[in-house]
TIKE-582114 format. One record per residue: residue number from 1; residue in three letters; x, y, z of N, C-alpha, C, O in turn. Coordinates in steps of 0.02 Angstrom, whole numbers. Layout:
<atoms>
  markol  paza    n.px    n.py    n.pz   ca.px   ca.py   ca.pz    c.px    c.py    c.pz    o.px    o.py    o.pz
     NUM   ALA       X       Y       Z       X       Y       Z       X       Y       Z       X       Y       Z
...
</atoms>
This chain:
<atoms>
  markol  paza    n.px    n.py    n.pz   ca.px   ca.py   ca.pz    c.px    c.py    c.pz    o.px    o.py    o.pz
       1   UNK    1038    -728    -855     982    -704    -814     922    -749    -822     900    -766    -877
       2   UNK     896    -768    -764     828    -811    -776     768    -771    -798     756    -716    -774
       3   UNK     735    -795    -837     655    -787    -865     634    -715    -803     626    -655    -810
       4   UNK     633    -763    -744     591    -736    -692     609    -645    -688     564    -604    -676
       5   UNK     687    -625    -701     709    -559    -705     707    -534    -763     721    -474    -761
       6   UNK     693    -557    -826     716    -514    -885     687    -450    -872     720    -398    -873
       7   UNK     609    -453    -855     584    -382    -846     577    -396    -769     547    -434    -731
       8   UNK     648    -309    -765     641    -309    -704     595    -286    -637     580    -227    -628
       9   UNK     574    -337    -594     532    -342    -536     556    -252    -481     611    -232    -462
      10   UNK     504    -228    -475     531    -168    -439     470    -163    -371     479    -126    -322
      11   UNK     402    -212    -382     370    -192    -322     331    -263    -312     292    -285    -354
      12   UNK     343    -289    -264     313    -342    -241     272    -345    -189     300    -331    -137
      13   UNK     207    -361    -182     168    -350    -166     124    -415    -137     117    -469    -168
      14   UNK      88    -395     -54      57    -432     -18      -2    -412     -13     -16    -354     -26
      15   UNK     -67    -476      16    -124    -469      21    -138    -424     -32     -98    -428     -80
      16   UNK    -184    -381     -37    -212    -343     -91    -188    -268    -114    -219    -219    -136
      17   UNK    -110    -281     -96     -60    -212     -84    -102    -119     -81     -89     -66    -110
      18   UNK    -140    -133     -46    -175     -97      23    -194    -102      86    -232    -143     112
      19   UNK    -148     -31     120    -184     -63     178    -239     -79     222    -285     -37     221
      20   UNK    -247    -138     265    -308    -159     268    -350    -231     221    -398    -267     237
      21   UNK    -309    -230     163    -339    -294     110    -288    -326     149    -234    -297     143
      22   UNK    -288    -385     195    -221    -435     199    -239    -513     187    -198    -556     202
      23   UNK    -296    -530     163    -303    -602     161    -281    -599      80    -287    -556      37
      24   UNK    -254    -668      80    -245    -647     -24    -306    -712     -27    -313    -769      -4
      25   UNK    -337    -674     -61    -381    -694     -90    -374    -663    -193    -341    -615    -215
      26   UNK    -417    -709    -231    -439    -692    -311    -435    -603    -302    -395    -558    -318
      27   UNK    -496    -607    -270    -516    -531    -273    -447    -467    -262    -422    -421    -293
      28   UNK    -443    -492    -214    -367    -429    -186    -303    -470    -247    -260    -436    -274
      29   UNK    -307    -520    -255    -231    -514    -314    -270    -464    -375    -247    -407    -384
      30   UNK    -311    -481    -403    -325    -415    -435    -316    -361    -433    -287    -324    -473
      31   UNK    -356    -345    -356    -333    -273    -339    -238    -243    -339    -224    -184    -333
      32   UNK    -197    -287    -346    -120    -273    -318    -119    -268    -393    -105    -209    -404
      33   UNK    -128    -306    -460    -128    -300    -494    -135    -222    -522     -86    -189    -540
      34   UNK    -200    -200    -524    -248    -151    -556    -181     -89    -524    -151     -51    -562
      35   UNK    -172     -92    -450    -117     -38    -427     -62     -46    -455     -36      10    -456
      36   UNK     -18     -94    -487      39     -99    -545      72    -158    -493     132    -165    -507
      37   UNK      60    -184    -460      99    -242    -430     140    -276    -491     111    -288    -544
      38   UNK     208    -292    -481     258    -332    -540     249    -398    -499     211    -434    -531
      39   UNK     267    -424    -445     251    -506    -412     209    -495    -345     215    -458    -296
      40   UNK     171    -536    -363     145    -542    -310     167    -596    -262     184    -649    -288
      41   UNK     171    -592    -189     210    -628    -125     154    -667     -93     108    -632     -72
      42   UNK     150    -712     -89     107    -755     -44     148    -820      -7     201    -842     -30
      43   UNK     111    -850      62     123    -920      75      95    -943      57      36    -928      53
      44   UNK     126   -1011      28      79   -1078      16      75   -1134      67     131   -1153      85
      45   UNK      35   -1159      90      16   -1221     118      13   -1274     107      41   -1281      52
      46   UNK     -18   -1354     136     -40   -1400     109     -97   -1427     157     -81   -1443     214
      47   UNK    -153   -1430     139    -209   -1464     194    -216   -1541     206    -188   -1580     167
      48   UNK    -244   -1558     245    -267   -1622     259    -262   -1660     204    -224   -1707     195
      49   UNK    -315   -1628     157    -333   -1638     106    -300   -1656      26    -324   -1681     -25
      50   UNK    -242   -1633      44    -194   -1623      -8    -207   -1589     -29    -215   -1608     -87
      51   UNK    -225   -1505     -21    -241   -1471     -74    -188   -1402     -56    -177   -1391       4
      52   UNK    -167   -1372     -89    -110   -1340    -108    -148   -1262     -82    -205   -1257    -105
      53   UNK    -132   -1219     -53    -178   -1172     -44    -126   -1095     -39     -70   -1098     -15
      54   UNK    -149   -1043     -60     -92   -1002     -31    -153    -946      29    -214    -948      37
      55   UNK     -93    -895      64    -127    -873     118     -81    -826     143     -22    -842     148
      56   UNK    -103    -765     159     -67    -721     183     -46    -713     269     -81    -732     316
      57   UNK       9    -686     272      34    -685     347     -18    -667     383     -12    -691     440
      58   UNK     -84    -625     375    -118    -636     424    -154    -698     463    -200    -696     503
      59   UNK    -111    -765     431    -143    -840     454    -100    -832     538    -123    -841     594
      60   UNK     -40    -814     518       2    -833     590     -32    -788     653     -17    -790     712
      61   UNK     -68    -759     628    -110    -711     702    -181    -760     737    -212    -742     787
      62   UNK    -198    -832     693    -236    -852     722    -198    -912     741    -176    -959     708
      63   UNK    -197    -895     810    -156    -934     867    -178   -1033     884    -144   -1079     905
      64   UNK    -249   -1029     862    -259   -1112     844    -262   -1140     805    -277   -1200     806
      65   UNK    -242   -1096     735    -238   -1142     695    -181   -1153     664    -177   -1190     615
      66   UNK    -125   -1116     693     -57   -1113     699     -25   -1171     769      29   -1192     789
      67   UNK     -74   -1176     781     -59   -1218     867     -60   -1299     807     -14   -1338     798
      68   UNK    -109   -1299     784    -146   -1377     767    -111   -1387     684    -101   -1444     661
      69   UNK     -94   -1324     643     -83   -1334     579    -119   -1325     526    -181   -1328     532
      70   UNK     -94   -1316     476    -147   -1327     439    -157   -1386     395    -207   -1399     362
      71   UNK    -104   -1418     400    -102   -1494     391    -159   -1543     411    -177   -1594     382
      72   UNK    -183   -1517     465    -221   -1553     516    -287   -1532     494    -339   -1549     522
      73   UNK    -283   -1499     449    -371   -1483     443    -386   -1490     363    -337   -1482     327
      74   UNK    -452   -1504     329    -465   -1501     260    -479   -1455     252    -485   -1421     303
      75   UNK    -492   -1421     188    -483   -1361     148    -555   -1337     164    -557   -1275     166
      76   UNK    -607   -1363     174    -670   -1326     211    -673   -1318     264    -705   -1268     282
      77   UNK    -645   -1358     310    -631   -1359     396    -576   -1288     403    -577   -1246     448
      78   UNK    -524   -1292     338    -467   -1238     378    -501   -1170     356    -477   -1118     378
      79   UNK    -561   -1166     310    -587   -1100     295    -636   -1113     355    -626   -1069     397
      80   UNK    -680   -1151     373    -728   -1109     421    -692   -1115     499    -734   -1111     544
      81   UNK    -635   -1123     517    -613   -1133     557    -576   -1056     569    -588   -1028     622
      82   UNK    -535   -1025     525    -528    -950     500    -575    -924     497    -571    -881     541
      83   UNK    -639    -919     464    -673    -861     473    -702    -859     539    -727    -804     552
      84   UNK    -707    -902     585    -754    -921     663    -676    -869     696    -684    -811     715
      85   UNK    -610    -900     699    -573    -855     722    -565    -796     725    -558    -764     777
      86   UNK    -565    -767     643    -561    -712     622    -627    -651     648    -636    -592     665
      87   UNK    -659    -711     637    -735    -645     633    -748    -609     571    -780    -557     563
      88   UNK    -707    -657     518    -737    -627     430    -785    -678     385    -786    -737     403
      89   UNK    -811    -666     346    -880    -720     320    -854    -682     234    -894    -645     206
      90   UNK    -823    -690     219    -780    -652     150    -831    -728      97    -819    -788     104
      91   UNK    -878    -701      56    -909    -733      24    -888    -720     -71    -853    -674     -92
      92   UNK    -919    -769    -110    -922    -766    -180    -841    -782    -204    -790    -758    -180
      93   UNK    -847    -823    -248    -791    -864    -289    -718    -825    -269    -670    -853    -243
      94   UNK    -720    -764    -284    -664    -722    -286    -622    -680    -225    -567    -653    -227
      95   UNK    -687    -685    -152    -661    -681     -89    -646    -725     -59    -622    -709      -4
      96   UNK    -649    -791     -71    -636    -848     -34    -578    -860      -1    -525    -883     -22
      97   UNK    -589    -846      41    -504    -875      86    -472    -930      62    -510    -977      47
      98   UNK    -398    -940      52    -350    -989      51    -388   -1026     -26    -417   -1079     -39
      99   UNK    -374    -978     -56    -374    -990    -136    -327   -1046    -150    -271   -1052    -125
     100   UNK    -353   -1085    -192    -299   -1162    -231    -265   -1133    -256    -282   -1077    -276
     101   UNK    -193   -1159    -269    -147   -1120    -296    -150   -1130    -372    -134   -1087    -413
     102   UNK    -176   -1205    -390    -207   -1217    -455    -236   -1162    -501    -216   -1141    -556
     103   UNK    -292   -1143    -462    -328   -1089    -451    -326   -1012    -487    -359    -972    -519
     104   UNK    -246   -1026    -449    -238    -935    -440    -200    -945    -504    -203    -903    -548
     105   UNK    -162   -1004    -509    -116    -985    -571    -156    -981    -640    -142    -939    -683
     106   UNK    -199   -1022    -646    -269   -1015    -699    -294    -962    -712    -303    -944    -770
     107   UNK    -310    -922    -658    -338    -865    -626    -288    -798    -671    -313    -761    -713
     108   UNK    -221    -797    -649    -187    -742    -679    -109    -769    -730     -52    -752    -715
     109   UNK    -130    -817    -792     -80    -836    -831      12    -824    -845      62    -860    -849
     110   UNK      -9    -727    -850      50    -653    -836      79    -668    -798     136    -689    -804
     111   UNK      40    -661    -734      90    -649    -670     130    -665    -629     118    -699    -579
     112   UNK     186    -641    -644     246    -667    -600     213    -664    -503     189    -620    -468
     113   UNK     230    -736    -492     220    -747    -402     295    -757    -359     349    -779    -378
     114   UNK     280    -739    -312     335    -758    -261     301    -800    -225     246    -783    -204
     115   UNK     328    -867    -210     297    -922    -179     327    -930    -105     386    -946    -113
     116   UNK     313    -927     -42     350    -964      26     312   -1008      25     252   -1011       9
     117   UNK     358   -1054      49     350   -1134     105     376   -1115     167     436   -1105     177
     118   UNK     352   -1112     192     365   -1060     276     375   -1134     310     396   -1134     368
     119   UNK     363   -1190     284     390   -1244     341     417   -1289     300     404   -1297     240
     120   UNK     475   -1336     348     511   -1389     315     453   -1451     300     422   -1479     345
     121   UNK     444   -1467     229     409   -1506     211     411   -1553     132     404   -1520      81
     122   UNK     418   -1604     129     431   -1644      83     362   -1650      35     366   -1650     -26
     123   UNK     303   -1654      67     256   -1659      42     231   -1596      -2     210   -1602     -60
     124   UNK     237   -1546      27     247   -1473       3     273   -1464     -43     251   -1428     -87
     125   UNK     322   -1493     -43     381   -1453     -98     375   -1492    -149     382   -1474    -208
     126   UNK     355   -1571    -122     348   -1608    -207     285   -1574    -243     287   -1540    -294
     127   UNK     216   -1595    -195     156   -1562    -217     162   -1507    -282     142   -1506    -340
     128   UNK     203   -1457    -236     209   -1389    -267     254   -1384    -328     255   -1340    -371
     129   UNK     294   -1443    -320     333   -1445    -391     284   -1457    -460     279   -1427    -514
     130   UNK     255   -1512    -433     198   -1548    -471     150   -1506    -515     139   -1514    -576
     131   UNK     126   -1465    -476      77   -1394    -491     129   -1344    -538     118   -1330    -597
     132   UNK     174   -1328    -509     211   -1285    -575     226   -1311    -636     229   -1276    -687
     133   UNK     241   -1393    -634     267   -1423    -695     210   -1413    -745     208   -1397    -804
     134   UNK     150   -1432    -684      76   -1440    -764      52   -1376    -767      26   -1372    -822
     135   UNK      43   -1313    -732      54   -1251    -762      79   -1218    -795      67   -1162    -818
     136   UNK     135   -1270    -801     205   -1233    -848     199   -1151    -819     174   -1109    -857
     137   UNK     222   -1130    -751     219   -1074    -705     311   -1091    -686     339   -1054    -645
     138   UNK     332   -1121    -704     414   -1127    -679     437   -1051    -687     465   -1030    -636
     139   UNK     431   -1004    -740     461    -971    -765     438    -907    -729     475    -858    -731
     140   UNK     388    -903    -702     379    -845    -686     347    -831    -613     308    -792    -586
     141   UNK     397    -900    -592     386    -924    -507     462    -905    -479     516    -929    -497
     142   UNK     448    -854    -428     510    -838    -392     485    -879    -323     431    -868    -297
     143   UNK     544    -941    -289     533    -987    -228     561    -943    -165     607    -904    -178
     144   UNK     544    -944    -118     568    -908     -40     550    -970      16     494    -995      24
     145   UNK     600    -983      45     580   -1025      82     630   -1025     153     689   -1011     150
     146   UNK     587   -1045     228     630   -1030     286     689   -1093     282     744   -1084     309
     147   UNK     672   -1158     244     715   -1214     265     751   -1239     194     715   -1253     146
     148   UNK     827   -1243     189     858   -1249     118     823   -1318     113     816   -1337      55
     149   UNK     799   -1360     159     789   -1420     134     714   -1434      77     705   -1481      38
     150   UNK     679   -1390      87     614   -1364      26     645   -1356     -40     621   -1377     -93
     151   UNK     724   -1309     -30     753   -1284    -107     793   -1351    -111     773   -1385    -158
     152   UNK     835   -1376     -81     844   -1443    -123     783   -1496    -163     800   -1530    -212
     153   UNK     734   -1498    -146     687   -1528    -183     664   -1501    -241     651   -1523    -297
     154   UNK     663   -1447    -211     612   -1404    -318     677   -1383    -323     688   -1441    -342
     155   UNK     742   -1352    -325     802   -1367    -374     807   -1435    -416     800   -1431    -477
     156   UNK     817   -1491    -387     811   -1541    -392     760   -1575    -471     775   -1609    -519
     157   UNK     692   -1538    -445     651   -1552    -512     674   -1501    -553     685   -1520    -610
     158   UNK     685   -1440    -541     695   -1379    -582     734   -1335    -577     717   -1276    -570
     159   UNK     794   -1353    -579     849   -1316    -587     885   -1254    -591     932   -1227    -562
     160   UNK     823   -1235    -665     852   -1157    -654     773   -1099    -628     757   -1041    -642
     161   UNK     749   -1140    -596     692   -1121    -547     729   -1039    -505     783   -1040    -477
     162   UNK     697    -991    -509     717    -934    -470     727    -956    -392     681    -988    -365
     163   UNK     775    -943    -364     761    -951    -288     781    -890    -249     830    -864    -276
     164   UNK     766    -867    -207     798    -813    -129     836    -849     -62     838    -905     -36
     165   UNK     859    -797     -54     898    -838      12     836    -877      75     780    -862      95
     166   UNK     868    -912      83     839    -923     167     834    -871     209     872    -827     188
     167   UNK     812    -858     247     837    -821     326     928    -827     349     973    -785     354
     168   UNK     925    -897     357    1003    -915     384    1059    -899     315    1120    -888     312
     169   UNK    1009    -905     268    1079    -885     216    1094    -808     215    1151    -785     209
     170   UNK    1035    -769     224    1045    -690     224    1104    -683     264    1160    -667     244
     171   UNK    1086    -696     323    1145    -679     392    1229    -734     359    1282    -708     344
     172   UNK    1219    -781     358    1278    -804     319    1300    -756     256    1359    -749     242
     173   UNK    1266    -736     232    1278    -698     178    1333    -614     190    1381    -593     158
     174   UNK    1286    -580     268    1306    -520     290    1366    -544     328    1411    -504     338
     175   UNK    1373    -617     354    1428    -620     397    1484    -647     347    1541    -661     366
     176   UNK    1473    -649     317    1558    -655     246    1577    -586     237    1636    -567     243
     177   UNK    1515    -538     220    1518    -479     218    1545    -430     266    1584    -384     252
     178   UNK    1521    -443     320    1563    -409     381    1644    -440     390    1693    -405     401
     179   UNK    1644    -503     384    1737    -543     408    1771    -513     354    1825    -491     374
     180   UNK    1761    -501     285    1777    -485     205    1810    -546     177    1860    -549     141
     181   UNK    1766    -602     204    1776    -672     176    1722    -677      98    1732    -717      52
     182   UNK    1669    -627     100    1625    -643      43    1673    -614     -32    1651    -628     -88
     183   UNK    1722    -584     -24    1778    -590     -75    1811    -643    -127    1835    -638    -183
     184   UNK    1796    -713     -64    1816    -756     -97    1768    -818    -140    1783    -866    -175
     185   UNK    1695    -785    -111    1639    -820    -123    1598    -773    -181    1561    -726    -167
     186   UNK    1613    -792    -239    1574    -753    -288    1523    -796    -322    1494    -764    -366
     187   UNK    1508    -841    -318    1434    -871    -324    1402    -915    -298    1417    -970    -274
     188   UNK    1321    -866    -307    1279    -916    -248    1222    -956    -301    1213    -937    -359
     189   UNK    1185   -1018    -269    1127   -1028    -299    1072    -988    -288    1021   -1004    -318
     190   UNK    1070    -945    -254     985    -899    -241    1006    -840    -297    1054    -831    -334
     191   UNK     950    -809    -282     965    -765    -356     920    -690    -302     926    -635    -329
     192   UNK     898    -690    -262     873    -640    -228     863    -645    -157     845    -694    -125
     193   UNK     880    -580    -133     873    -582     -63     817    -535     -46     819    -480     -72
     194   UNK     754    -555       3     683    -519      26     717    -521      93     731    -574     121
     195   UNK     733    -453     122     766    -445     178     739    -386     223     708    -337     204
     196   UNK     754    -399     270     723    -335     330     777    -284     315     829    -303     288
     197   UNK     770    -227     330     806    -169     343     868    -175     376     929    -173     365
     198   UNK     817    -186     434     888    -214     500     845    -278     536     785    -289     541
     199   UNK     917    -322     564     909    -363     601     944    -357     665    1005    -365     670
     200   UNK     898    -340     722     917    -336     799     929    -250     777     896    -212     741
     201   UNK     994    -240     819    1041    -168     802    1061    -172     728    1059    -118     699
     202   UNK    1078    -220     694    1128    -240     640    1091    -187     572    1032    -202     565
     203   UNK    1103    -157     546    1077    -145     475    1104    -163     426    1150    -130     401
     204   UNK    1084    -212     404    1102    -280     352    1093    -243     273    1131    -241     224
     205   UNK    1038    -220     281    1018    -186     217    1074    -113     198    1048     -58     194
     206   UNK    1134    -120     190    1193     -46     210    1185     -58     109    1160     -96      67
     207   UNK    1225       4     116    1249       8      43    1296     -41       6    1300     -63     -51
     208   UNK    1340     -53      82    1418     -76      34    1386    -168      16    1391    -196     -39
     209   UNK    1353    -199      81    1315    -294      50    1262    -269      -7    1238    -313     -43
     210   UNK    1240    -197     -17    1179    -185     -56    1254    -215    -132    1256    -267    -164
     211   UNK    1289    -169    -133    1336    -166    -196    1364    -233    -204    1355    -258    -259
     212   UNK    1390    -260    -167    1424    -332    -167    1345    -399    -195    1351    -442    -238
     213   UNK    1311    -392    -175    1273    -429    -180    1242    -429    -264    1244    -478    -301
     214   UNK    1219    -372    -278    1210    -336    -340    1280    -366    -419    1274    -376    -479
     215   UNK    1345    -368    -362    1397    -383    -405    1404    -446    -426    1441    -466    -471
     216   UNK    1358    -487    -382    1357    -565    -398    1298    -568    -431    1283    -628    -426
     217   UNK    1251    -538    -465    1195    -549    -492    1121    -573    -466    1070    -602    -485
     218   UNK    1161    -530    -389    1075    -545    -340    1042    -496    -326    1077    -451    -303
     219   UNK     984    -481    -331     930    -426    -319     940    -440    -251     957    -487    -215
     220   UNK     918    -363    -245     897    -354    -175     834    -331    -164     814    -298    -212
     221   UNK     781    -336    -105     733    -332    -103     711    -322     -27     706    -369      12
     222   UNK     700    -267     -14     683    -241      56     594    -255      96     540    -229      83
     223   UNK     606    -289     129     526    -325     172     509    -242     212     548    -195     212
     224   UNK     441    -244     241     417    -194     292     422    -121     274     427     -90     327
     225   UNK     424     -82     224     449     -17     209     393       3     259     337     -22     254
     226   UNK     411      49     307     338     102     343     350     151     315     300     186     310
     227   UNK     406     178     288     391     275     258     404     282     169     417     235     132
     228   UNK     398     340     154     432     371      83     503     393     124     560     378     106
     229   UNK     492     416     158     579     422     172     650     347     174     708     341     155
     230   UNK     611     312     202     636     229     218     670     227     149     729     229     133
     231   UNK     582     221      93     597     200      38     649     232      -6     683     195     -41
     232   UNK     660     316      -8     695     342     -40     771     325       6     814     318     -39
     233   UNK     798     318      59     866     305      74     884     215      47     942     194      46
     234   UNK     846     186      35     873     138      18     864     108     -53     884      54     -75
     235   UNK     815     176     -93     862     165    -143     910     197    -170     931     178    -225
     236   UNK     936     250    -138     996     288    -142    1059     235    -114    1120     247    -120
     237   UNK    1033     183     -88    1088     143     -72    1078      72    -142    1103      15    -143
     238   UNK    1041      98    -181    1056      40    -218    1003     -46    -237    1012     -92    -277
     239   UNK     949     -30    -185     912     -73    -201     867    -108    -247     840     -62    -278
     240   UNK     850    -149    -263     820    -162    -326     737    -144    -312     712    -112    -359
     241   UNK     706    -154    -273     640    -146    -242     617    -165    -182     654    -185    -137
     242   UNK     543    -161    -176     529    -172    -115     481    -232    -111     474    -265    -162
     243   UNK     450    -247     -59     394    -306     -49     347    -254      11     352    -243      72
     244   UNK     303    -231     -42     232    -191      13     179    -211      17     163    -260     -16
     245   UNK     132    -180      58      43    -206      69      30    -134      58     -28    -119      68
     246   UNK      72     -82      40      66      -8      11      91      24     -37     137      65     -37
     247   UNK      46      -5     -96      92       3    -155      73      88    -185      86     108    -242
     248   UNK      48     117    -145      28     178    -158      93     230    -140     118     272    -177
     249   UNK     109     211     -75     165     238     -58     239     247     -85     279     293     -84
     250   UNK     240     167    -116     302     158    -155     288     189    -213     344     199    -237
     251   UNK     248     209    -249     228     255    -305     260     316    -289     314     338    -309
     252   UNK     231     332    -263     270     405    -211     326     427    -216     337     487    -220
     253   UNK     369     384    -218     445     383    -232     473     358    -317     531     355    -338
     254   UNK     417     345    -349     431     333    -428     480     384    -454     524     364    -492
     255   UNK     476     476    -432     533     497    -476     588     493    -441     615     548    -440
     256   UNK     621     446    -407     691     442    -406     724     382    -427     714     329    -398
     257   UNK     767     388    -479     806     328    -520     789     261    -476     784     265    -415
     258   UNK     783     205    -508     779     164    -495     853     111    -532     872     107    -591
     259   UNK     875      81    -478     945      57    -477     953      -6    -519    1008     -33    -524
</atoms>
């Protein structure tokens, strides 16, 4: 078992795991903290600038700077360029938008992160290797990323680095599962899957890939919970936890066994 699981992860947590906090900023990782957050989930970036930044999904709602990148802008240009979009002026050391990841790891020594690279990028992935090596943060860095070509690079430096499936590996994953070809496939390199409920009609998240997956030594980990009911049927099916921006809710459901 890697570092990253010995103590096991049961609530993972975005923006300031309330709703309404969604920029991650200093201030709101605290706050996810103070509510019992076990990892906290963020994207990371890279600016103009070279500077390593992380940022919550509320970046993809501002439509120009998703148009242009954030590549394309320096680390003061891509903050006042967001708050002019946004219509937020989030002031003092600890609200600052698109916190250094340097930063944050300085910032909270403890805490296990879940890191995305939401785009295929070489520069990224070395950067970001770079930053964990001299943090010595390897260990208590779980990687998520949309393109395997990011996890061949930080495997590469770091081996037994935590990783999650891709997107395309999930569905590769459910479609062994559905043919009953994943019988013959009993080990993977990812070590966790952050998965939707359902995909399209499909409900990916069932009991029987919850059990099979579990049997190969992969967590499972459910994206979007909207209810206490959601939460309690799936972990009656077996799940390891969830990834919320409502960690109040998932409290809610604390007295039923956890799998």
């Amino acid at each position: 078992m890697k570092k990253f699981f010995e103590l096991k992860p049961v609530i993972f947590t975005t923006g300031g795991a309330e709703p309404g906090l969604l920029d991650d900023t200093i201030q709101n990782f605290k706050n996810a903290i103070r509510l019992g957050s076990d990892v906290i989930r963020t994207n990371i970036f890279i600016t103009k600038d070279r500077k390593i930044v992380v940022a919550s999904d509320e970046l993809y709602r501002q439509k120009d700077l998703i148009k242009t990148g954030t590549g394309c802008c320096s680390l003061i240009d891509l903050r006042a360029n967001y708050q002019r979009t946004s219509g937020q002026n989030i002031q003092g050391s600890e609200g600052v938008i698109f916190p250094e990841l340097t930063k944050v790891l300085d910032m909270f020594p403890e805490q296990r992160f879940n890191f995305i690279l939401p785009f295929k990028s070489k520069e990224l992935s070395s950067e970001f290797c770079g930053i964990l090596g001299r943090k010595k943060a390897v260990e208590r860095t779980l990687v998520s990323s949309f393109s395997n070509f990011n996890f061949k690079i930080i495997r590469a430096r770091f081996p037994d680095i935590a990783t999650s499936f891709s997107f395309p590996g999930i569905i590769g994953f459910y479609a062994l599962y559905k043919s009953g070809l994943l019988y013959f496939k009993k080990k993977f390199r990812a070590d966790a899957m952050m998965m939707q409920e359902m995909v399209g009609a499909s409900r990916i998240a069932n009991e029987g890939l919850i059990h099979e997956a579990k049997l190969r030594g992969i967590g499972v980990y459910i994206l979007a919970i909207s209810s206490e009911e959601q939460a309690r049927g799936l972990l009656k099916a077996g799940v390891d936890g969830f990834v919320t921006n409502n960690i109040d809710m998932i409290h809610c459901v604390a007295g039923i066994t956890w799998h």
